[in-house]
N, C-alpha and C positions, 0 to 999 in steps of 0.2 A: 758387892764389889765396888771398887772404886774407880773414879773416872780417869783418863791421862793428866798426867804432870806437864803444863807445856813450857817448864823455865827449870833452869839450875840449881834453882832456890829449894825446889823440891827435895835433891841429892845434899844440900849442905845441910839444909833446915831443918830437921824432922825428932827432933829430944823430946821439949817441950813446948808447951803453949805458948807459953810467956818469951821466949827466946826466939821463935821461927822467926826469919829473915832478919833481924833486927843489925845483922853485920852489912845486910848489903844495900844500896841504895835505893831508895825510897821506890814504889810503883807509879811512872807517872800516868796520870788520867786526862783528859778533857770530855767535861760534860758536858754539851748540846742542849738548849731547854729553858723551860720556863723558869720565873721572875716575878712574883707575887707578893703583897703585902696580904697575909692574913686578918682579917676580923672576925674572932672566936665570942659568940657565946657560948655561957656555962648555964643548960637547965635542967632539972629533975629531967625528964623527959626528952623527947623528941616531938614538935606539936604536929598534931594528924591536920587532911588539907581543911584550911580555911578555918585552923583555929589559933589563937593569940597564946601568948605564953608570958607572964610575966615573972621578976624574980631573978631573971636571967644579971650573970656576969659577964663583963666581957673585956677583952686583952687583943693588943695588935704584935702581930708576929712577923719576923721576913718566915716566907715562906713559896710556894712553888715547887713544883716535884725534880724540875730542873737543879735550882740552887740551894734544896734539898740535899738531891745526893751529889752534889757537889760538895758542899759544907760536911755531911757523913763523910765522904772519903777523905777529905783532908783530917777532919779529927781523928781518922783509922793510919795516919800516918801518909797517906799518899802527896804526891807531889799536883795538886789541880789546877787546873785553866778549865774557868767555865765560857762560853760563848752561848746571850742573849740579847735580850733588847727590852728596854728597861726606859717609862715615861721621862719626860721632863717638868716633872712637877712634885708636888709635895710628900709623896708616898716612895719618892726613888728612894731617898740617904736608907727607910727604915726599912725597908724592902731588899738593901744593900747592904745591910749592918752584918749578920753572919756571915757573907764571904767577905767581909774586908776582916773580920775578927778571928776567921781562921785563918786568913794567909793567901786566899785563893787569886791565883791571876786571873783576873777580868777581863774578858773582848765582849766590851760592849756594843748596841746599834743604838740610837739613839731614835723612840718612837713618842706617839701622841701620849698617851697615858699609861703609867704604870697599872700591871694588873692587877686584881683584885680578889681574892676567896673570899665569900660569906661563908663561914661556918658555922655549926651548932655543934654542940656536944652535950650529949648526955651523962646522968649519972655514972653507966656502965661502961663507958670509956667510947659509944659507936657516935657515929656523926652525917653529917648531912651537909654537902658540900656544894656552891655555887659558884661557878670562875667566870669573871669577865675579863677574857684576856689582854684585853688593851695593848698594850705594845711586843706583847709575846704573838698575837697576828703577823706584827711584820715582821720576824725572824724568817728570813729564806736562803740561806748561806750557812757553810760552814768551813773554815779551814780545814786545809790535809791535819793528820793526828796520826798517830804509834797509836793510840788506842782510844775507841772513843763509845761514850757513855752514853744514849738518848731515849729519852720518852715521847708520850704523842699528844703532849699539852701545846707542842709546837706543831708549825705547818708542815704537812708532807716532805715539802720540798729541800726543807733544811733538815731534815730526819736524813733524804734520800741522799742529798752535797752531802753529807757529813757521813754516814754509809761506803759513799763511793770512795771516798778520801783515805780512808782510814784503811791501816793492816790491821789492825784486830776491832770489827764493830761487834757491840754490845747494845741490848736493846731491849729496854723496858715498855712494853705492851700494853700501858693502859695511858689515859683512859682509853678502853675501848672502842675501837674505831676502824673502818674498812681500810687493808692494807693490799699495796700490791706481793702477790709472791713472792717478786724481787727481793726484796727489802726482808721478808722474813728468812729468806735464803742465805743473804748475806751477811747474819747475826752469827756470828760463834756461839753466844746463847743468848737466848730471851726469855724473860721472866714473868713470870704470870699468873693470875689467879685462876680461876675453875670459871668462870664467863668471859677474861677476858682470851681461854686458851681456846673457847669452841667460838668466839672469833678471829679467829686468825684462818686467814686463806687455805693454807696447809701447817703440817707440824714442822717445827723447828726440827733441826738436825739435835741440838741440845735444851732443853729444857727445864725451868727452874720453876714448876706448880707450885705456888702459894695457897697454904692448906689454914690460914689461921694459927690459933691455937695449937692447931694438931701438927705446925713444924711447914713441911716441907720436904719435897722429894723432887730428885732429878731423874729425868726421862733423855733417852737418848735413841734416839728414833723411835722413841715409844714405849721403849723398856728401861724401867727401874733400874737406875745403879745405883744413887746415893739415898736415905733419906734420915732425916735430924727430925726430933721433936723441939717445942719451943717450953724454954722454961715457963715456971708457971709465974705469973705476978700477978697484981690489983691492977688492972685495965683502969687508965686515966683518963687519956687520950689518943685514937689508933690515928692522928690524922699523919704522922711521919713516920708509920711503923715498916709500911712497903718502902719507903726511900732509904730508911735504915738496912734493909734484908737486902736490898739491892746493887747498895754502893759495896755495903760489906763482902756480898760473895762474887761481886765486881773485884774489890780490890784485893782480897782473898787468890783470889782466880791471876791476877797480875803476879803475883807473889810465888804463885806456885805449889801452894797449898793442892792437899789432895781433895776433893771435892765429899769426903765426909767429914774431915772436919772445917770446909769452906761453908758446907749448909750450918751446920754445929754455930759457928762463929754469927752468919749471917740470921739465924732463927734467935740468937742472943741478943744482935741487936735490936731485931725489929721487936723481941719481946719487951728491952730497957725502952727504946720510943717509946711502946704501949705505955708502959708507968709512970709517961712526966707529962705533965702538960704541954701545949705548944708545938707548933713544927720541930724548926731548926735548933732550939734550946733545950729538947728534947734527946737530941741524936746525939749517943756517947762514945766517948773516947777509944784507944786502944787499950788505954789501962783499964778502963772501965769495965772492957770484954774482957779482958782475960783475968780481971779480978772473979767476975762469975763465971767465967767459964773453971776458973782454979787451976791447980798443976796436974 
């Protein structure tokens, strides 16, 4: 069975793929969140501890789980404002390059250095990721928001201001990391893998388990109502594949979409992430989903 509709959009919208809400005004979001320049290598492998790897490629990306799914939802059509905090030095412009190229309104802070991911990638598309957050530390604030999008790359306390502010919070659960009750209470839904759900203090009222491969399923107090499989592809690169699955059944869920085809949509994209290389150059369009999703 399917979850509630909580917009109009649901009543007007419901033919086809390709056409759902396209008459009514965009869903607007603001994303809370991390601010990162990616450096990716590319190796056969993944090197075990304390051994060298050579052969390796490697690429800089903007990236961060924040301005990740900030840049996914804008290219899903929505209307975004992200709010971070972002160095003063040489890695901001590239770090900042996908939210200015899709459009996204910017409330920036202004901190000592921009953050950093070391990343690896292997042949089979899995990775190994390092963050030095550098100016995503000083994020502790957040404007009031209609609705608002957050991970926990950033501090507690600007998770929590942004939480309180907000009429509809949404809330992405990783990385991994001890929360109060509060705060997962106050999620309409949060998203999650299978370690980061057996950390969380209590379960979410709504729940969006990220299963891989095997799709995805929504829990609602516990019980099964929605679940999607993920298309199948050539695994490239997963490192934007949760940011994709996220913003999507984020902005899906503003939209009004029924929550089978919100996972449907959202398991779509995180499957196209997987196939490209790169964070944010990675994460596709509207057209792009409902070209694979088809009529």
């Amino acid at each position: 069975r399917s979850g509630p509709v909580s917009s109009t959009c649901a009543r007007t919208c419901s033919a086809a793929r390709s056409t759902t809400c396209a008459r009514l005004p965009p869903p607007e979001l603001t994303v809370v969140g991390s601010i990162n320049l990616d450096l990716v290598a590319r190796c056969e492998r993944l090197p075990r501890p304390g051994e060298t790897l050579t052969d390796a490629t490697f690429d800089r990306y903007p990236g961060g789980k924040g301005a990740n799914q900030a840049v996914a939802a804008a290219r899903l059509g929505a209307k975004v404002r992200f709010v971070g905090s972002v160095g003063q030095d040489e890695f901001a412009d590239e770090a900042l390059a996908g939210l200015r190229e899709t459009g996204v309104d910017t409330d920036l802070r202004e901190g000592r250095r921009t953050g950093v991911a070391l990343i690896l990638v292997d042949e089979e598309g899995e990775n190994q990721i390092v963050v030095a957050p550098g100016a995503n530390a000083e994020l502790h604030d957040a404007p009031a928001s209609e609705a608002v999008l957050c991970q926990l790359e950033s501090p507690l306390d600007a998770v929590e201001a942004a939480a309180s502010k907000a009429k509809r919070f949404f809330l992405n659960a990783a990385p991994a990391r001890e929360l109060p009750p509060e705060l997962v209470r106050a999620a309409e839904l949060v998203v999650v893998n299978r370690f980061e759900l057996e950390s969380l203090p209590e379960p979410p009222r709504l729940t969006a388990l990220t299963l891989g491969a095997d799709g995805a399923v929504l829990l609602e107090d516990g019980s099964e109502v929605a679940r999607a499989r993920s298309p199948r592809v050539e695994a490239v690169d997963g490192t934007a594949a949760g940011d994709a699955f996220t913003a999507c059944l984020v902005v899906s869920r503003l939209e009004g979409r029924e929550w089978r085809e919100a996972l449907e949509r959202a398991c779509t994209a995180g499957a196209i992430a997987a196939s490209r290389p790169g964070a944010q150059p990675s994460l596709p369009t509207a057209d792009e989903l409902d070209a694979m999703l088809g009529p």
